[in-house]
Kinemage of the C-alpha trace (Angstrom):
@kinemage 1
@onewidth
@group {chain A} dominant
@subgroup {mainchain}
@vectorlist {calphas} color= white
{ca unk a 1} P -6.173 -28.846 -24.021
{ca unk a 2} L -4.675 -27.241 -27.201
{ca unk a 3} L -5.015 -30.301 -29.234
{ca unk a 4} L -6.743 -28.026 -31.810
{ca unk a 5} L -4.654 -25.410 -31.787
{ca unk a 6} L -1.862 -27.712 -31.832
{ca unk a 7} L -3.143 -29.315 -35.132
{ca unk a 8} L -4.190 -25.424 -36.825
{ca unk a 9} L -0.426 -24.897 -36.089
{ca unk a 10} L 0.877 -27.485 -38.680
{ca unk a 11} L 0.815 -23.963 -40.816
{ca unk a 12} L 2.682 -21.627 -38.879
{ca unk a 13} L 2.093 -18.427 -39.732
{ca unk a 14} L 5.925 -17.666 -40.590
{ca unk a 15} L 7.091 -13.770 -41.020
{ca unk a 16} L 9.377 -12.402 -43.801
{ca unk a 17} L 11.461 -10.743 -41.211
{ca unk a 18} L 13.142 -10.193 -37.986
{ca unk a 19} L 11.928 -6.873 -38.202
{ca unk a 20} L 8.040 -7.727 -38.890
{ca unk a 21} L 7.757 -10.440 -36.259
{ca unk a 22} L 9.183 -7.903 -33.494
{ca unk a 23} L 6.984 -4.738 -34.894
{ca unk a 24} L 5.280 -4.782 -31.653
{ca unk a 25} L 5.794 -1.917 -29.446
{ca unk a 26} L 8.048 -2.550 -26.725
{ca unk a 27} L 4.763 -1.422 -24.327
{ca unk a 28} L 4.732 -0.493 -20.939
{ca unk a 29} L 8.316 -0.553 -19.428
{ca unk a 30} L 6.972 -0.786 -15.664
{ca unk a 31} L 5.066 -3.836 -14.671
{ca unk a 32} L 1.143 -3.176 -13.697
{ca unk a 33} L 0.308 -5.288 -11.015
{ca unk a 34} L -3.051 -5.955 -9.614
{ca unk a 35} L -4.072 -5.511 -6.070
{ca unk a 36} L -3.994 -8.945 -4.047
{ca unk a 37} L -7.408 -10.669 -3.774
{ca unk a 38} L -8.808 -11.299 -0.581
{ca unk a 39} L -12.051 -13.018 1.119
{ca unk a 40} L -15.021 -11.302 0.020
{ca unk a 41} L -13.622 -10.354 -3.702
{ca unk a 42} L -16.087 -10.434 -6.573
{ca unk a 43} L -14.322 -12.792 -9.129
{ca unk a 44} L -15.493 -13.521 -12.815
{ca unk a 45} L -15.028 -17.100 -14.646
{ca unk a 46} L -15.022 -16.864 -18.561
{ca unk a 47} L -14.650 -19.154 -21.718
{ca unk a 48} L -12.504 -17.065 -24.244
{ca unk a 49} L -11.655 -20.308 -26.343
{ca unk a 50} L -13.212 -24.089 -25.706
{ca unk a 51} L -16.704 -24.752 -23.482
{ca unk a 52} L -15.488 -26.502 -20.003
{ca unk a 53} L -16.787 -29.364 -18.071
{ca unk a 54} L -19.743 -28.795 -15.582
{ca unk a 55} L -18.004 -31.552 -12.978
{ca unk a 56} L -14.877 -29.846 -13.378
{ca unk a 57} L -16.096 -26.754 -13.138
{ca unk a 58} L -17.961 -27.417 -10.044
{ca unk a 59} L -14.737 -28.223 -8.444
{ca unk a 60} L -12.769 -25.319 -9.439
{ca unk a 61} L -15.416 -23.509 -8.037
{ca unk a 62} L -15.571 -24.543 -5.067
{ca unk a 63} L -11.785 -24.443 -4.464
{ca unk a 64} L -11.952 -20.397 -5.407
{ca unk a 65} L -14.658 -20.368 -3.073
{ca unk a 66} L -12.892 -21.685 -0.340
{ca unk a 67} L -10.424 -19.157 -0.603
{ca unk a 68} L -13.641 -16.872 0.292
{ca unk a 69} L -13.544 -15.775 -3.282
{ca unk a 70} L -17.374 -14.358 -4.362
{ca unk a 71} L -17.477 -16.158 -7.858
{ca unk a 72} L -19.739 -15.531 -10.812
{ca unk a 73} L -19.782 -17.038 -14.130
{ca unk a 74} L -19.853 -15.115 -17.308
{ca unk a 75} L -23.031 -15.462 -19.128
{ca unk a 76} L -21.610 -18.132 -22.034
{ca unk a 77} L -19.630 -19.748 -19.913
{ca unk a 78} L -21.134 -23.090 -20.744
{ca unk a 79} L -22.477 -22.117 -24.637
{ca unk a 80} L -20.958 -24.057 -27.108
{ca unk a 81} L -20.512 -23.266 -31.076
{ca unk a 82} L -18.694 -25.857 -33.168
{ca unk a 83} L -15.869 -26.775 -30.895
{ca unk a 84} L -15.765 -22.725 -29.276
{ca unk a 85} L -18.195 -21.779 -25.979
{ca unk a 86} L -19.983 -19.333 -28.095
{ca unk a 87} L -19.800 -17.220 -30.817
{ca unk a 88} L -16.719 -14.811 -30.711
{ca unk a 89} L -19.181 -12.139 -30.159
{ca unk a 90} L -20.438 -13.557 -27.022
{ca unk a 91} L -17.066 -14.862 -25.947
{ca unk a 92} L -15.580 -11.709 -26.559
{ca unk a 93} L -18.484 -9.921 -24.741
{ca unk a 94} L -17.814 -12.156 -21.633
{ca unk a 95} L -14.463 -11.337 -21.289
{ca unk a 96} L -14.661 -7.669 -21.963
{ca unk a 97} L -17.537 -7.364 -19.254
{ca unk a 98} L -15.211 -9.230 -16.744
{ca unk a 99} L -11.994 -6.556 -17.407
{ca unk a 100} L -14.263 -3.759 -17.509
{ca unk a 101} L -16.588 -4.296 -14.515
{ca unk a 102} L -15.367 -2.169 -11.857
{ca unk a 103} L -16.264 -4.263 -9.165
{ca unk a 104} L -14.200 -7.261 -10.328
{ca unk a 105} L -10.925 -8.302 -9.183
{ca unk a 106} L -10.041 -10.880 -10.986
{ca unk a 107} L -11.132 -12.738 -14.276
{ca unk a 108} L -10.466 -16.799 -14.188
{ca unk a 109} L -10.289 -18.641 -17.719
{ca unk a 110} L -12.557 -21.866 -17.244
{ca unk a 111} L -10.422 -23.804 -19.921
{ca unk a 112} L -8.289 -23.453 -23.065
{ca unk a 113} L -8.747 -25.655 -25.890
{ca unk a 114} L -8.841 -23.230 -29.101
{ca unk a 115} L -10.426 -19.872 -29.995
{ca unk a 116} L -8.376 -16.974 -28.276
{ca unk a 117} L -7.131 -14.994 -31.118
{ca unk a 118} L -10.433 -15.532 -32.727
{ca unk a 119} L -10.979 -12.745 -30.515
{ca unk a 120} L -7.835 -11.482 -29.028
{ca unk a 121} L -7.267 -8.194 -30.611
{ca unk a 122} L -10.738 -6.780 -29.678
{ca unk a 123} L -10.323 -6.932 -26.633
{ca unk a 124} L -10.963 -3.471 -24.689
{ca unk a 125} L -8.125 -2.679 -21.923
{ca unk a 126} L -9.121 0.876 -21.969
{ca unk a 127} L -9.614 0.634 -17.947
{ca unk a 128} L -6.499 -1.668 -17.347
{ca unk a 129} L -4.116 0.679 -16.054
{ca unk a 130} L -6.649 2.535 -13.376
{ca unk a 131} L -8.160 -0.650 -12.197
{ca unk a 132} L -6.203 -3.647 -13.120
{ca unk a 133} L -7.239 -6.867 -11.662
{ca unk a 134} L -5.689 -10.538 -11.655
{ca unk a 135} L -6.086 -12.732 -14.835
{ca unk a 136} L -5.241 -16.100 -14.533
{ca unk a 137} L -5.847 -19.124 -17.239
{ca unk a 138} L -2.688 -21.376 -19.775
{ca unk a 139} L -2.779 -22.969 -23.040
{ca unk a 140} L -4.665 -20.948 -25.463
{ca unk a 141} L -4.827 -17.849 -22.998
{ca unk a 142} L -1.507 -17.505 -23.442
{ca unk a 143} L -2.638 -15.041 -26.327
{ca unk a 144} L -4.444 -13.066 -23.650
{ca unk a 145} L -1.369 -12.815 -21.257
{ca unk a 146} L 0.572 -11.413 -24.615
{ca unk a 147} L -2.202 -8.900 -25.381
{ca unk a 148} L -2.627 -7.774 -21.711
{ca unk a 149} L 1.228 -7.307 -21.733
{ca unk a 150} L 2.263 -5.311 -24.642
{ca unk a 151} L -0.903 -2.977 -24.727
{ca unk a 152} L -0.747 -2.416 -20.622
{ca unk a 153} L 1.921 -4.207 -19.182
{ca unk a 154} L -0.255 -5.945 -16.804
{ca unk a 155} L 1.198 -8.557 -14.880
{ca unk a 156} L -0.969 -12.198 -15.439
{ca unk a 157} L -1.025 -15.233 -14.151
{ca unk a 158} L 0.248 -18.591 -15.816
{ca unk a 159} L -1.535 -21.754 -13.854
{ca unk a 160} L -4.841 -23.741 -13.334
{ca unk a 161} L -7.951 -22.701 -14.889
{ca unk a 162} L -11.169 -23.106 -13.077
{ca unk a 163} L -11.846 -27.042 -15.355
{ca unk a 164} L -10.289 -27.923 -12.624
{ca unk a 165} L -9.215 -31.921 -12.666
{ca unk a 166} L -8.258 -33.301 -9.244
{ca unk a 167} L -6.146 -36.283 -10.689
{ca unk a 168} L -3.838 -33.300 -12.747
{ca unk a 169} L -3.494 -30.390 -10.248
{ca unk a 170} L -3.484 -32.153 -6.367
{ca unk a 171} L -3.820 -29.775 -3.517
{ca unk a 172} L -0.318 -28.540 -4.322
{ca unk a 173} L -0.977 -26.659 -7.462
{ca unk a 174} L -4.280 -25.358 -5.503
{ca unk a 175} L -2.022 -23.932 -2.845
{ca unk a 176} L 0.830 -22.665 -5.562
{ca unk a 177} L -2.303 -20.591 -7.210
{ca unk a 178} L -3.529 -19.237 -4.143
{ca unk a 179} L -0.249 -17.680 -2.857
{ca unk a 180} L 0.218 -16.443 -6.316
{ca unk a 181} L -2.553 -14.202 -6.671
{ca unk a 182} L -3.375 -13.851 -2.676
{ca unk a 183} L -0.084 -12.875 -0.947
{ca unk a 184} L 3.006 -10.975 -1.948
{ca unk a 185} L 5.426 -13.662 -1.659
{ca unk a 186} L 7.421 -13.966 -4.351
{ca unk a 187} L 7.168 -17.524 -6.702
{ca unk a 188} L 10.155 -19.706 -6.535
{ca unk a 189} L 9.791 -22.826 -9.259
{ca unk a 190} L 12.532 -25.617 -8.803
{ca unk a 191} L 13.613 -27.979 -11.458
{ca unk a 192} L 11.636 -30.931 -11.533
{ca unk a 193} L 14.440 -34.105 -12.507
{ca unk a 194} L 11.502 -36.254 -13.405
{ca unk a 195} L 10.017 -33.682 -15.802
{ca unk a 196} L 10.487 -35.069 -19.659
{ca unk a 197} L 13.045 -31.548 -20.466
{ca unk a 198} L 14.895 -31.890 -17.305
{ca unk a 199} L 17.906 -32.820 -18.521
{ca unk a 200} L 18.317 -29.917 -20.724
{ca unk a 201} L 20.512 -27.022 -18.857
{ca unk a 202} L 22.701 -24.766 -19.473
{ca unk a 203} L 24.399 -22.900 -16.801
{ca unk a 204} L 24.388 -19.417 -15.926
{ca unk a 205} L 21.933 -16.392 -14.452
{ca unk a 206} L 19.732 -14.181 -16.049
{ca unk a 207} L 17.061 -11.520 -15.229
{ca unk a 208} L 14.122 -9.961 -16.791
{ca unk a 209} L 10.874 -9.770 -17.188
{ca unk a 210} L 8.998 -13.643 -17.345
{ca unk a 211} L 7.336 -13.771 -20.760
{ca unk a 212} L 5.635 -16.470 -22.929
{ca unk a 213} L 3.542 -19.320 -22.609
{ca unk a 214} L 2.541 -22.174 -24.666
{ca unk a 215} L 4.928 -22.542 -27.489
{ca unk a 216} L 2.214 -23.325 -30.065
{ca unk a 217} L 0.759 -19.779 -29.425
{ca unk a 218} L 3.834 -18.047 -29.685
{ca unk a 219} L 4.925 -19.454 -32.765
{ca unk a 220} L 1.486 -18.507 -34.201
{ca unk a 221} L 1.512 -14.783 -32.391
{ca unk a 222} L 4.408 -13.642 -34.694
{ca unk a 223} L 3.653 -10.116 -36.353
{ca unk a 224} L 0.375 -10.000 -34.655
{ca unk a 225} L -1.273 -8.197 -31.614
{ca unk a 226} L -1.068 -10.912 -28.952
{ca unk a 227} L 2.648 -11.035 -29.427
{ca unk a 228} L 5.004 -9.242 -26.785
{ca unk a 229} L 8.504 -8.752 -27.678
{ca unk a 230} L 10.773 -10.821 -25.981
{ca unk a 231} L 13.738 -8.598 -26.048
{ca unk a 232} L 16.001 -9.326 -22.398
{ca unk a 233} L 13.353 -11.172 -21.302
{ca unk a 234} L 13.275 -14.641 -19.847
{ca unk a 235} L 11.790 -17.000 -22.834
{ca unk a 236} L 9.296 -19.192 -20.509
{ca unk a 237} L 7.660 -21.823 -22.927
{ca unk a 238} L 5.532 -25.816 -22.582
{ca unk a 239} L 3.433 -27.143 -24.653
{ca unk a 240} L 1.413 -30.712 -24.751
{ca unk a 241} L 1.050 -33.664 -27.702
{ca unk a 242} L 3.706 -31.807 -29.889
{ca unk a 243} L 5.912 -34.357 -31.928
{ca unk a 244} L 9.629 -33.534 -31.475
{ca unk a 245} L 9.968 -32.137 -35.036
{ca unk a 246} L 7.165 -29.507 -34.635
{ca unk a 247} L 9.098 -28.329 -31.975
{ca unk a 248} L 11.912 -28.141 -33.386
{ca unk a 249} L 10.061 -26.085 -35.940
{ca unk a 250} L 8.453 -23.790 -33.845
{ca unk a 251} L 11.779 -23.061 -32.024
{ca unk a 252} L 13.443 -22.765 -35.537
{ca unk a 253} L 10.912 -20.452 -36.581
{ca unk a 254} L 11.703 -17.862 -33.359
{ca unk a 255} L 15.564 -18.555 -34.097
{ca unk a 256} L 14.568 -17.333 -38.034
{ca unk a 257} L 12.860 -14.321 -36.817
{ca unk a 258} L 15.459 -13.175 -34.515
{ca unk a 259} L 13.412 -13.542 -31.149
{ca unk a 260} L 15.987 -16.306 -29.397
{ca unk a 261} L 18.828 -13.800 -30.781
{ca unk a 262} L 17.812 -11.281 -28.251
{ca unk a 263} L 16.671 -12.686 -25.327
{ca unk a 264} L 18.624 -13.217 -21.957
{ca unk a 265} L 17.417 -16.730 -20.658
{ca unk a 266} L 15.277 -19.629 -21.373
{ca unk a 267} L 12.705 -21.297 -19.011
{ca unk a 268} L 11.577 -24.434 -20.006
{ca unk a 269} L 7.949 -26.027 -18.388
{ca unk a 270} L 6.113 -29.164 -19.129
{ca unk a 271} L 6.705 -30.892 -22.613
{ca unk a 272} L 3.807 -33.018 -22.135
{ca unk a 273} L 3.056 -36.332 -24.628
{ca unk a 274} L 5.847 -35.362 -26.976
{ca unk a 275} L 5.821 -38.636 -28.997
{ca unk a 276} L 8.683 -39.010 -31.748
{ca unk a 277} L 9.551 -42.016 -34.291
{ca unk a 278} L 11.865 -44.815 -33.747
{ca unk a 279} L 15.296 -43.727 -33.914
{ca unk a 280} L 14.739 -40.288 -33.915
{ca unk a 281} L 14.984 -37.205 -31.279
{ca unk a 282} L 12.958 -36.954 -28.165
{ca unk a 283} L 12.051 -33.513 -26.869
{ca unk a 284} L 14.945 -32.865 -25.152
{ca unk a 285} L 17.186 -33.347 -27.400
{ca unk a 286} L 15.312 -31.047 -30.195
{ca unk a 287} L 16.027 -28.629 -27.283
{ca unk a 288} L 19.141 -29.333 -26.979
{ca unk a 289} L 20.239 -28.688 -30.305
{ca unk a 290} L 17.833 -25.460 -30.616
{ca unk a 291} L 18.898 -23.777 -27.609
{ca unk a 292} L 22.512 -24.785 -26.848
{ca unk a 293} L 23.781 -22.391 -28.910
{ca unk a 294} L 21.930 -19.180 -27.742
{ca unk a 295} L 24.846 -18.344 -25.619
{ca unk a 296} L 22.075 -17.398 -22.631
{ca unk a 297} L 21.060 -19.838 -19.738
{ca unk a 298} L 18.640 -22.346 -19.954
{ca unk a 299} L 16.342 -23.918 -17.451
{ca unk a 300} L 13.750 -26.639 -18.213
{ca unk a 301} L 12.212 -29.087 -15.819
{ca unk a 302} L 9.541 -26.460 -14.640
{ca unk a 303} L 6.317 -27.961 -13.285
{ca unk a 304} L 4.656 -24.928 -15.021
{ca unk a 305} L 2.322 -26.287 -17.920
{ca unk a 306} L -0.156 -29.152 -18.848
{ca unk a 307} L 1.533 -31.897 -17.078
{ca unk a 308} L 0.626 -33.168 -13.770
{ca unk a 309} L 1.070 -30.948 -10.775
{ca unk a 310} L 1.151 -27.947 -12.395
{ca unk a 311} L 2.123 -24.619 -10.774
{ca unk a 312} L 1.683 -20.808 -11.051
{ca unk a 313} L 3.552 -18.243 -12.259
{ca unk a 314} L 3.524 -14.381 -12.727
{ca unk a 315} L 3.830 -13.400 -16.638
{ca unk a 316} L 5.729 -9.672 -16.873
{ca unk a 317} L 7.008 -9.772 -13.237
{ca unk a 318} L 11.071 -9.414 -13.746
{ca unk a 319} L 12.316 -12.922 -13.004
{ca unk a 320} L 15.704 -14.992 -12.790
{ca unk a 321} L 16.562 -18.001 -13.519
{ca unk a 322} L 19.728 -19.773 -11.935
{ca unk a 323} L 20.448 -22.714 -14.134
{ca unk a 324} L 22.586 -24.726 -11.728
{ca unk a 325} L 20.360 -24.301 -8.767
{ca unk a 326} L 17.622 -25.130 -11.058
{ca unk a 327} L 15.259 -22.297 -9.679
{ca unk a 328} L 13.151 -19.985 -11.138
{ca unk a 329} L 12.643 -16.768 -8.894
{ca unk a 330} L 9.730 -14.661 -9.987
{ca unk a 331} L 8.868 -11.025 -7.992
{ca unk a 332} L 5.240 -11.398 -6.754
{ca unk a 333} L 2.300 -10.689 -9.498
{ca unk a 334} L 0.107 -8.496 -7.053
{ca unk a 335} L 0.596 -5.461 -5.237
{ca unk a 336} L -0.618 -5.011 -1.393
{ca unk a 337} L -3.712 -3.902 -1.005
């Protein structure tokens, strides 16, 4: 789903300094959490970066309206402009309408693919902290969580988008995004030994507030808008058909800029079709030799990401990770109503 913005990353955008890639603000210190949704709650599907499916669509659809969710479709939902759902202009337009309408709860991303921070730093959150609401969506929106973060503090949600494919994301991952952003429960995640990281662990507990997403967008987030900093928080990153070595030099990029020097754990989700040459490192071992050395707990095996039965998780709620029970423990993403 990033492929594109997988392939524009070849170039990271690299930073002359610790200090410049960290410039960001340290933003709100108190988590802003959205009410829970509930039957009967007007909720908004929009395409901030690539145009979705219509059969998938259709699906994700109707699983939201299950829930007794009231759903309506931004306006370019389905527009398409080179390989984008619209111009930036109307993609930008669609998502500001759905985070400024007051009667709107929640805004779902219908897909990723590529064209967030084409459009990320206009983004109005003027209303944010009187009326937040959920946001949910992975992959590119990552850069939205990150923008929604530093300039409000809003708590997001990392999981299924609305493309929704059956054969990916089962009736578990359906469940694991309802009881995100519909009850108060907090989100446990458990390692995963079949996952392709799994095997990468060190031991150890840490706490603090659950940042990241897709490592791509991180890596190409540095110095600008979208990018939170990462200071005592818990490092959560996946990422899909990324060759060993380009992780290793996205990871070697936040080691350069001083972000891995300061944070207090690392959660690790799906590293999904990471396809290296003969003879040399797989995945987890680029991780291995990246992260080992941190001196912080690490976690990977997380069904959180683009591999199959993917799962939900609260971005900005304060988290822990407990390496040798392999769990994640997030606090719950919404508020009672």
């Amino acid at each position: 789903m990033l492929r594109m913005g997988a392939a524009a990353a070849g170039g990271a955008v690299l930073v002359g300094s610790a200090e410049a890639a960290q410039a960001a603000p340290a933003g709100a210190k108190r988590a802003l959490r959205a009410p829970a949704l509930a039957p009967g709650d007007r909720v908004r599907v929009v395409s901030p970066g690539g145009t979705p499916n219509p059969t998938n669509m259709a699906r994700g659809i109707e699983i939201l309206r299950s829930w007794g969710l009231e759903v309506e479709l931004g306006a370019h939902v389905f527009a398409t402009y080179g390989y984008l759902a619209g111009t930036d202009a109307q993609r930008l337009a669609d998502l500001n309408a759905a985070l400024t309408d007051p009667g709107i709860r929640a805004v779902f991303a219908a897909r990723g693919g590529y064209g967030t921070q084409r459009i990320v730093d206009q983004i109005d959150v003027s209303g944010l902290r009187r009326d937040p609401r959920v946001v949910v969506g992975f992959s590119d929106i990552t850069s939205i969580h990150g923008k929604l973060w530093r300039d409000t503090g809003l708590v997001t949600f990392y999981g299924p988008m609305v493309n929704w494919n059956d054969a990916r994301t089962g009736p578990e991952s359906a469940e694991a995004l309802r009881r995100a952003v519909m009850t108060t429960a907090p989100v446990t995640i458990v390692r995963d030994p079949a996952e392709t990281a799994a095997p990468v662990l060190v031991p150890g507990t840490a706490s603090g507030p659950l940042l990241g997403g897709t490592l791509t967008m991180i890596s190409t987030s540095l110095g600008a808008g979208d990018a939170p900093r990462f200071d005592d928080a818990i490092l959560f990153f996946e990422d899909v058909d990324e060759a060993p070595y380009s992780i290793d030099r996205m990871l070697t990029e936040l080691r350069r800029v001083g972000v891995l020097a300061r944070v207090a754990g690392v959660a690790i989700g799906q590293i999904t079709n990471s396809v290296g040459g003969a003879g040399e490192w797989d995945a987890a071992a680029v991780l291995k030799d990246r992260l080992y050395d941190l001196g912080v707990p690490v976690l990977a095996g997380l069904r959180l990401g683009h591999g199959n039965g993917q799962l939900t998780v609260p971005l900005g709620a304060r988290a822990t990770i407990d390496a040798e029970a392999g769990t994640l423990t997030v606090e719950p993403g919404v508020r009672p109503r």
